[in-house]
Structure formats: structure tokens, C-alpha cells
TORKEKE-597473 format. One line per field, with one value per residue (C-alpha): residue in one letter; residue number from 0; x, y, z. Coordinates in nm, 3 decimals. Layout:
<rs>
resn = a;...
resi = NUM;...
X = X;...
Y = Y;...
Z = Z;...
</rs>
This chain:
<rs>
resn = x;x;x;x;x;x;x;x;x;x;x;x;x;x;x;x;x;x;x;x;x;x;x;x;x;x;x;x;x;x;x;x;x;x;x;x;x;x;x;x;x;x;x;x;x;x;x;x;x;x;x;x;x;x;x;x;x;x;x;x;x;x;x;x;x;x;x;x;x;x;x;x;x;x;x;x;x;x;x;x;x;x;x;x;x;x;x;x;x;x;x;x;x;x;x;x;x;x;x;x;x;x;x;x;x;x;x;x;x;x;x;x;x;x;x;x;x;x;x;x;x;x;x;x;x;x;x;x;x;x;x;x;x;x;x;x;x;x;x;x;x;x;x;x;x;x;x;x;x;x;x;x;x;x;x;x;x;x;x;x;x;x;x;x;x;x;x;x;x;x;x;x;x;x;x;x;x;x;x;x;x;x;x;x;x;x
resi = 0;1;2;3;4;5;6;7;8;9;10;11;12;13;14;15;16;17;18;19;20;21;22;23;24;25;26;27;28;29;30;31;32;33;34;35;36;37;38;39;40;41;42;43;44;45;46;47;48;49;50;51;52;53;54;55;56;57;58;59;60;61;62;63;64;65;66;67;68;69;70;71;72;73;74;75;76;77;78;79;80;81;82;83;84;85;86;87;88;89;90;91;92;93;94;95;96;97;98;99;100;101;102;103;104;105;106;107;108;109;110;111;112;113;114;115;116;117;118;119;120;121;122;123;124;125;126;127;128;129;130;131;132;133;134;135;136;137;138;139;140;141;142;143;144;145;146;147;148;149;150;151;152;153;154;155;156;157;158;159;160;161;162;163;164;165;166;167;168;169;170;171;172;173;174;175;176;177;178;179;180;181;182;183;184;185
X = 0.000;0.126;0.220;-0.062;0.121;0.176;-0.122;-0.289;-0.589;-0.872;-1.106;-1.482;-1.760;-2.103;-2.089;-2.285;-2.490;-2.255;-2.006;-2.275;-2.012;-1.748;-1.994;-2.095;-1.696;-1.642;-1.918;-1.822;-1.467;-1.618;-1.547;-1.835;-1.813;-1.787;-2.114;-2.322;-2.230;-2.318;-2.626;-2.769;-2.738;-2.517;-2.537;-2.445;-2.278;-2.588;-2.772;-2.472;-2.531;-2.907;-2.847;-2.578;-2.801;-3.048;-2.815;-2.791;-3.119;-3.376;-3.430;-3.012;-2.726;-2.395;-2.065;-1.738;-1.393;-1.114;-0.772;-0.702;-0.918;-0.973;-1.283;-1.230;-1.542;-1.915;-2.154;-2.577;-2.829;-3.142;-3.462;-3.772;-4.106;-4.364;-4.723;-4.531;-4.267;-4.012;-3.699;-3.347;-3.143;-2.770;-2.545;-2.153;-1.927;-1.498;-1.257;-1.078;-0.747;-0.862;-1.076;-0.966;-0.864;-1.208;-1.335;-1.636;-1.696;-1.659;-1.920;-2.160;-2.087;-2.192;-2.485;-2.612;-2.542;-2.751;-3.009;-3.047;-3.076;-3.324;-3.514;-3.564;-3.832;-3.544;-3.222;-3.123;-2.892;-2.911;-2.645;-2.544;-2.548;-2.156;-2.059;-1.919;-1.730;-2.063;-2.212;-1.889;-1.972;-2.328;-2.255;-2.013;-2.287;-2.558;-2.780;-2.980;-2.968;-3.185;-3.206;-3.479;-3.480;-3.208;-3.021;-2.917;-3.118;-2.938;-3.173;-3.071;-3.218;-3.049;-3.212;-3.332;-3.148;-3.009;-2.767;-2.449;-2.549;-2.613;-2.346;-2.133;-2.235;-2.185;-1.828;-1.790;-1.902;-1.705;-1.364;-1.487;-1.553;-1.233;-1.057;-1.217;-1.155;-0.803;-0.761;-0.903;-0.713;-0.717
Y = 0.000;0.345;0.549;0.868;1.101;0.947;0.853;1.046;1.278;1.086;1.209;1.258;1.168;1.031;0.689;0.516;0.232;0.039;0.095;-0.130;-0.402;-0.124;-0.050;-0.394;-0.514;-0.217;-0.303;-0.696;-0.610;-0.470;-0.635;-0.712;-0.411;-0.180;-0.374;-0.335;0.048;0.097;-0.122;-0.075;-0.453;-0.775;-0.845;-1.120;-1.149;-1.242;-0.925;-0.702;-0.833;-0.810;-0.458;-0.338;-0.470;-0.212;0.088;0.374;0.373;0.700;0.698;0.701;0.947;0.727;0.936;0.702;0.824;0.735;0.667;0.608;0.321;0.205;0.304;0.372;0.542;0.541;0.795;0.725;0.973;0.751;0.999;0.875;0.944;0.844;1.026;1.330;1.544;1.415;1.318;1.190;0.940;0.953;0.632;0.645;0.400;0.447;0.116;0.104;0.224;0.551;0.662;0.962;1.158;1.356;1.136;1.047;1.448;1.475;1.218;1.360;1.703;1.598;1.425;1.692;1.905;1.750;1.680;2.058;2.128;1.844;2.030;1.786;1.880;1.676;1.491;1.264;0.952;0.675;0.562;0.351;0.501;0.405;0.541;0.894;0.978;0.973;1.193;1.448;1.445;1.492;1.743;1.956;1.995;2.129;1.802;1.796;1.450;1.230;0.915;0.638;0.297;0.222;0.425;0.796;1.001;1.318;1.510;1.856;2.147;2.347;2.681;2.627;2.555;2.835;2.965;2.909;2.567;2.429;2.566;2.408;2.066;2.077;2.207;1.919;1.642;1.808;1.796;1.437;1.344;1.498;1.307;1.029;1.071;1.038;0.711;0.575;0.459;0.681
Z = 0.000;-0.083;0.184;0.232;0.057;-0.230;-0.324;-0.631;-0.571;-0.667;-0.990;-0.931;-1.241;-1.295;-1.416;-1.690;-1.716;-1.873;-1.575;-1.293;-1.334;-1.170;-0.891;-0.799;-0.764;-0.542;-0.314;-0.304;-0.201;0.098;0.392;0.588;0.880;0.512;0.361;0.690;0.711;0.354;0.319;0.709;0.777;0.689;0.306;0.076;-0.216;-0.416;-0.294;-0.397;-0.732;-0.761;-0.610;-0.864;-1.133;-1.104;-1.084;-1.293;-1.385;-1.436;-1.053;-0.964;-1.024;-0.937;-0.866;-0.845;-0.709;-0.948;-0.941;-1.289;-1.386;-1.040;-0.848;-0.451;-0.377;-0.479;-0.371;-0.456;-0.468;-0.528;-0.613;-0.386;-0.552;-0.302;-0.232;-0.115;-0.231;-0.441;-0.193;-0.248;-0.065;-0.052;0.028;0.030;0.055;-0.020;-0.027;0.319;0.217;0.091;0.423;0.561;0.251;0.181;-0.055;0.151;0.216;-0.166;-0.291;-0.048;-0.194;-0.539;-0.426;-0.260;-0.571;-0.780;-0.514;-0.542;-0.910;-0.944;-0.720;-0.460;-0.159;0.104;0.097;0.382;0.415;0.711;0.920;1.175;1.539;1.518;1.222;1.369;1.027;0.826;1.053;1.038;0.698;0.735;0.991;0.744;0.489;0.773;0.847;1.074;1.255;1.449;1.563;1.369;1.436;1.597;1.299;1.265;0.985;0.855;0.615;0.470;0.316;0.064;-0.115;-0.437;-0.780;-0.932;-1.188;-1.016;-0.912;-1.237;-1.421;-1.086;-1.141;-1.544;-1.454;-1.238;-1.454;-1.736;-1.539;-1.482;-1.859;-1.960;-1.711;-1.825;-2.195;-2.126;-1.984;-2.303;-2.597;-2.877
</rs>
């Protein structure tokens, strides 16, 4: 393992459909502490894969961290369309080497970015009652959090989609398809 300082800053993007096969291998090579804190309870290998399989889809933006070709981190903002307001549900989850660096903080940033300019009524993510870095993170971006279940909820309000925060997350995922681009063989 490369020592912290060495290791390359990571490169943000949505991914595509085609990529599910990316996001399903990063959640398997969770260990199983990683799996519970990403999917609120002990998961199998068989539910990772009918999970990843439905990825990406109309109701799903998917941001991946990147080091080169590798992905370290995945961060999920599923839209909820129930009787109510349209809501959004954001899941992280970053390979255990790469903890500590931001990444988390970053995936939740973009999530929440695009929560915004799809003009969502509420964004919130779950977590375990142990998982103190999650709710840093949650914490940073002005959650407010509460316990449900046994689980902590952090739901945030932003103001409303405007200019700046459209033209903020088309920067973004333009740095990310030009990063992107040149990883692949011309």
C-alpha cells in the first residue's frame, strides 16, 4: 500500500450504465463491517449483485472516485417518488485504504449538488449510530440529525437551484468526462 502522501488525488464523475459491473466489484470487495455500514445490515454477495443490477437507472445518479481506472469510492443519490414530495437518498461508501482523505466528504458534496438542481423537496442519508465519520460528513454539509430505528437520519435542506449551481455541477461532470476521456485509448 502506498504510503498517504503518495497517493494520487482521486477524480470525481457520474458513471454510466454500462459501468454497474465497476460499482458492484467495489461493493463486493467490501469487507463485511464496510457492507453493513453501507447497506444498514449484513449483506451477501448475491444481494450485492441483484443490487448493482439495477443501478444507474432513471431513478439514480452514481458518482465514483477514481484513481485512474480504479474506483475507490461510490456515492448514490437515489430519487424517492412516493405520495409526497419528491426526496433523495444519498449512500456512500470508499474502499478502506482511501478513508480519511475527503473522498467520503466529496461524494456527499456531489450528491447533494444535484439533489439541489433536481429540485428535490429533502435529501437525507441513514447511518449507523456508530458510524461517527458519516455523521462528520453529514454534519459539514448542515444536516440535521436524528435518531430512527435504531439508525441515525441526517436530512438537509439546501435553497433552491439556481444559476451558479447548475453551471457548478456541469463544470464538475465536465472535469470528470475529460478526465475520463483520457484514460481511453485513442
Amino acid at each position: 500500500m502506498m504510503p498517504r502522501a503518495d497517493r494520487p488525488t482521486p477524480v470525481y464523475r457520474k458513471l454510466f450504465p454500462r459501468e454497474r459491473g465497476l460499482v458492484q466489484q467495489h461493493f463486493l470487495q467490501l469487507n463485511p463491517a464496510s457492507r453493513r455500514s453501507r447497506f444498514g445490515g449484513l449483506v451477501s454477495d448475491p444481494f450485492i449483485r441483484a443490487y448493482s443490477s439495477a443501478l444507474l437507472g432513471p431513478g439514480s445518479l452514481i458518482y465514483g472516485a477514481f484513481d485512474g481506472e480504479r474506483l475507490l469510492g461510490v456515492g448514490e443519490l437515489s430519487l424517492v417518488f412516493n405520495k409526497g414530495p419528491a426526496s433523495g437518498e444519498i449512500a456512500v461508501s470508499v474502499g478502506e485504504a482511501w478513508r480519511g482523505r475527503g473522498i467520503g466528504s466529496a461524494l456527499v458534496s456531489r450528491a447533494l449538488l444535484s439533489a439541489r438542481n433536481r429540485v428535490l423537496d429533502h435529501t437525507y442519508l441513514f447511518c449507523q449510530q456508530e458510524n461517527r465519520p458519516m455523521q462528520r460528513i453529514a454534519k459539514k454539509f448542515g444536516a440535521n440529525i436524528t435518531m430512527l430505528h435504531g439508525e441515525r437520519l441526517a436530512e438537509f435542506r439546501f435553497p433552491l437551484a439556481d444559476h451558479f449551481s447548475f453551471v457548478t455541477e456541469w463544470l464538475g461532470d465536465t472535469k470528470g468526462a475529460i478526465a475520463y476521456l483520457r484514460l481511453r485509448p485513442h
